[in-house]
C-alpha positions in Angstrom: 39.8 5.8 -5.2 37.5 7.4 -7.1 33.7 9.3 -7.9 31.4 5.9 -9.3 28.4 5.7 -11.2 25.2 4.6 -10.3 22.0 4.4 -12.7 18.6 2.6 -13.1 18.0 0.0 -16.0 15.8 2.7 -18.3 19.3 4.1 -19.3 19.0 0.8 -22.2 23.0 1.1 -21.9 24.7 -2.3 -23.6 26.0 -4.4 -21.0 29.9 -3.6 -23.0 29.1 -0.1 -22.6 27.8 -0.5 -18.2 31.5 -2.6 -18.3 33.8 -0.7 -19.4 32.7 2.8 -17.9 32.8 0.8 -14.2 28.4 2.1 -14.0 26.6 0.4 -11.9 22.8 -0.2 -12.6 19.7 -0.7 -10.1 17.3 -2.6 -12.1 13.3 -1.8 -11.8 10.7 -4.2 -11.5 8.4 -5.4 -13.7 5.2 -7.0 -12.9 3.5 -9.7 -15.3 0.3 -11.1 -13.7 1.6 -13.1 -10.3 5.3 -13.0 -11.6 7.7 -10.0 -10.9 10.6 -9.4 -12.7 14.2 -7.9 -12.2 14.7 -5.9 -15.4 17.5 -6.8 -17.4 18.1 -10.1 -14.7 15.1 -12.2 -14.5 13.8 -11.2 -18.2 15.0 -10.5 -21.4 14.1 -7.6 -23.5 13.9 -9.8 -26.3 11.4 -12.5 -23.9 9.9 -9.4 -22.7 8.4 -7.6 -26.0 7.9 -11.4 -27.6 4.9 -12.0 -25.4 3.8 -8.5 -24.7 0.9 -8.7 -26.8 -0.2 -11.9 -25.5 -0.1 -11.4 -22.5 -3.4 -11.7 -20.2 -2.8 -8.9 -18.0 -1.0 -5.9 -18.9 2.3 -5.9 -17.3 3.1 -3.2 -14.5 6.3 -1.7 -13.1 8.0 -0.1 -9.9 10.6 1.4 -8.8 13.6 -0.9 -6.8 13.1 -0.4 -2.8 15.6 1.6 -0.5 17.7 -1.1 0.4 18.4 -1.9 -3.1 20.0 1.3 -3.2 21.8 1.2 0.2 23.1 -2.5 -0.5 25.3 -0.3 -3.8 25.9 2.9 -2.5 27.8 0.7 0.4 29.6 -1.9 -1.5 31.0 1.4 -3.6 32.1 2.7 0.0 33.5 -0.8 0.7 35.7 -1.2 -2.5 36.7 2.7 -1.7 34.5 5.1 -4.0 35.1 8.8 -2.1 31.7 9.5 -3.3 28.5 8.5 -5.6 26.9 10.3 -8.0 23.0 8.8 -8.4 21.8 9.7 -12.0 18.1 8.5 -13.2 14.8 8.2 -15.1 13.4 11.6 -14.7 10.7 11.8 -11.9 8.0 13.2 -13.8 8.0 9.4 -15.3 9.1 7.3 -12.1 9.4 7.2 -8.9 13.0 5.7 -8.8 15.3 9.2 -8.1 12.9 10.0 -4.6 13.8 6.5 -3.9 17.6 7.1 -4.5 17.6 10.2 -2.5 16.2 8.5 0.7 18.9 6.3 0.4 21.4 8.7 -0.1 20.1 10.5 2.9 20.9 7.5 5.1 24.4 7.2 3.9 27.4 7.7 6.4 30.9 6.3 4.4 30.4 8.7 1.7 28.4 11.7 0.3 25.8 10.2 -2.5 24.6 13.1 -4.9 21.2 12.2 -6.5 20.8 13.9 -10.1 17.2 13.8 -12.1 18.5 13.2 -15.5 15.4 14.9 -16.6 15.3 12.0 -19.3 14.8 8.4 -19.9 16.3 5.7 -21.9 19.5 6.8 -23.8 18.7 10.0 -22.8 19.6 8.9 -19.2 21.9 6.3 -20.4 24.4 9.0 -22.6 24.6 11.5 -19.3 25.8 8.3 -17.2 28.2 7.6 -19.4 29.5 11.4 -20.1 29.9 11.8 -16.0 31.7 8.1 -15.9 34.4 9.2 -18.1 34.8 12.6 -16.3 35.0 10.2 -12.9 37.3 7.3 -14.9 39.7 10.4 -15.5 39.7 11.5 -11.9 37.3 14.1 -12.0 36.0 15.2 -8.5 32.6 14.7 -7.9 32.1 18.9 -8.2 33.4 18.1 -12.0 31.0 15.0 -12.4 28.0 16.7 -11.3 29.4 20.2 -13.7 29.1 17.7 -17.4 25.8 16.2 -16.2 24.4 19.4 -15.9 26.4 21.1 -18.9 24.3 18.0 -21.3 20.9 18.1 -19.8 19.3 21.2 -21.1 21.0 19.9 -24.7 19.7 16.2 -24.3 16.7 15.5 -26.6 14.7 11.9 -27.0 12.3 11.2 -30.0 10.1 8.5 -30.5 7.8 7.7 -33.3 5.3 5.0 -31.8 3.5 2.6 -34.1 0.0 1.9 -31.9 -1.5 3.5 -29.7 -2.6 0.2 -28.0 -0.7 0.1 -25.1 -0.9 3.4 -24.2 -4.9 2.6 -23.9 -4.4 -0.6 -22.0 -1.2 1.4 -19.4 -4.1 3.9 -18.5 -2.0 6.7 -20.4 -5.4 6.7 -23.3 -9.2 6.0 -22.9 -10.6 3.8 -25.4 -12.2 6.4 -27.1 -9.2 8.1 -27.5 -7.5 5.1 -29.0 -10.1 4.2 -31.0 -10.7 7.5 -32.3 -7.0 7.6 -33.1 -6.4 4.5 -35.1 -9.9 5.4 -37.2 -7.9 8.6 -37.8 -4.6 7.3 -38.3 -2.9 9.1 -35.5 0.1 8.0 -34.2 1.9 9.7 -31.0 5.5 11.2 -31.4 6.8 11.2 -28.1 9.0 14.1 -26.8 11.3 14.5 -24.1 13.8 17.1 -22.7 14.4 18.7 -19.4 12.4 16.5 -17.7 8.9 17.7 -20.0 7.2 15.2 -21.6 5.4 16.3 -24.8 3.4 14.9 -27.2 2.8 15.2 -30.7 -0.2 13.9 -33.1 1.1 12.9 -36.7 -0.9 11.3 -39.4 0.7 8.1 -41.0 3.9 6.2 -39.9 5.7 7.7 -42.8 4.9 11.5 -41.9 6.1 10.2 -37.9 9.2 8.7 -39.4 9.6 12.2 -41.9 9.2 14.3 -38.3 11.5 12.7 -36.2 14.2 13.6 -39.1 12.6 17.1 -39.2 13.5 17.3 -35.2 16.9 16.1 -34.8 17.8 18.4 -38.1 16.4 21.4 -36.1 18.4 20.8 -33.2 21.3 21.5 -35.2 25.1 20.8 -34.7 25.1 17.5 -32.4 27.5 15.8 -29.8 25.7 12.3 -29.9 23.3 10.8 -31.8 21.7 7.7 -30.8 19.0 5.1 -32.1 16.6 3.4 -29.6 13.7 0.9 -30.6 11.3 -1.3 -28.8 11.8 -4.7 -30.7 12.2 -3.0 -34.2 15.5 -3.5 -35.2 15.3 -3.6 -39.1 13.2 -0.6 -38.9 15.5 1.5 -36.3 18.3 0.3 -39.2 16.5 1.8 -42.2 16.1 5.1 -39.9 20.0 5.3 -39.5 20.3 5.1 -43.0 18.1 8.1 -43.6 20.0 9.9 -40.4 23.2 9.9 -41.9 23.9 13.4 -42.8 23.1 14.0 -38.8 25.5 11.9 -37.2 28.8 13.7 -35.6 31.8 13.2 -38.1 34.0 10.5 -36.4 30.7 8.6 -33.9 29.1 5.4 -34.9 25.7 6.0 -33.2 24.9 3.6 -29.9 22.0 0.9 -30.3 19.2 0.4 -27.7 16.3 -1.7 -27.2 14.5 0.3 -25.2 13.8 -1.8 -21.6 10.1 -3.4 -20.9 9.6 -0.5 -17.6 8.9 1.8 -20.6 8.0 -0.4 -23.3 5.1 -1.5 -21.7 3.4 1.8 -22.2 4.5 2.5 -25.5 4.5 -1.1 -26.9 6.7 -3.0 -29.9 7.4 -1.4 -33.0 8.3 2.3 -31.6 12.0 3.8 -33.2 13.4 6.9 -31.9 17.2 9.2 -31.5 18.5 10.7 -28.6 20.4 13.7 -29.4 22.8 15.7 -27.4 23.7 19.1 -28.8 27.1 20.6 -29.2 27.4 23.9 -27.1 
């Protein structure tokens, strides 16, 4: 018996990775005119971000219901979990940890402990796995909860978007805004850490590109790096390449498309790190 792992699907872990750490993932929703979606289940990332720009109505999300959550948190009781640790999308972006913690509050067979990650995407997806291989070693749930919170303040996510169209058409831009930003050449640099969600205005995709460098460099020595891309492989690639001399002697950096509940606001084409500092 042991502490388990539960996440949402913005964490953009690869499937190998959710397997062999034993974390179990509540997908989100995602809307698409009349259809809904389970993310990761009824869609492909790859289907997903193919007809995004196509599509007639921009898509929408939401967060999984309270049962969702009470159907896992149970069968983890029922195969003999002595308690759950809850990690997700930070709530200043989503809805989904209030969720969790209803749920948790209805539980009887175990204690559930709900944790905002504070992040998204890798972000969230690098602290699941840190506390699953503190609980795979037979780490109390006091030690789980202890590395989550030791690697929040130091998690970092970048991104380097490459339109600002769909942050116009997800409400997040007006179309003055927009259009005053791609007569300027503006592109958004997106920031995230300890569950704040900043902003930054560069000119050019190179300079965006030239910044993100400039941010994980400033950080200084790192844990983790990772790469994360919304259906931009080739270009997420050629970023590695220039990220070398930042990777952690020893780590091959983890790979993420980033999932559709966040890629329909920031649209294709958008490359990024997440970055855990050393201590």
């Amino acid at each position: 018996m042991s502490v388990r792992i539960v996440t949402d699907s913005t964490c953009d872990l690869p499937q190998s990775v959710v397997d062999d750490l034993n974390i179990q993932v509540v997908p989100l929703y995602i809307h698409i005119g009349t259809e809904e979606y389970l993310d990761g289940i009824d869609i492909s990332r790859e289907e997903f971000y193919q007809g995004l720009s196509g599509y007639k109505e921009h898509p929408t999300t939401a967060a999984p219901g309270i049962d969702a959550f009470l159907r896992l948190y149970e069968g983890l009781a029922a195969e003999g979990a002595t308690g759950v640790l809850s990690l997700h999308i930070s709530e200043t972006l989503s809805n989904v940890v209030n969720v969790a913690r209803l749920a948790a509050q209805r539980m009887t067979a175990v204690p559930v402990t709900v944790i905002d990650s504070g992040q998204l995407s890798l972000g969230l997806g690098l602290l699941a796995c840190a506390a699953a291989e503190v609980a795979t070693a037979g780490g109390s749930m006091d030690d789980v909860v202890a590395k989550v919170q030791e690697l929040m303040p130091r998690t970092y996510t970048f991104a380097a978007l490459s339109t600002v169209e769909f942050l116009r058409r997800s409400g997040r831009l007006t179309q003055f805004q927009s259009g005053l930003a791609t007569l300027l050449r503006i592109l958004p640099l997106l920031k995230m850490n300890k569950g704040v969600a900043e902003m930054e205005k560069v000119r050019t995709r190179t300079k965006s590109l030239q910044r993100l460098l400039t941010l994980v460099s400033d950080l200084g020595p790192l844990r983790t790096l990772a790469m994360v891309h919304t259906n931009a492989p080739q270009e997420a690639a050629a970023l590695h390449q220039q990220a070398l001399h930042l990777i952690p002697p020893g780590t091959e950096p983890m790979y993420a498309q980033v999932t559709p509940v966040i890629g329909a606001h920031i649209g294709p084409g958008a490359v990024g790190f997440v970055a855990i500092q050393e201590a």
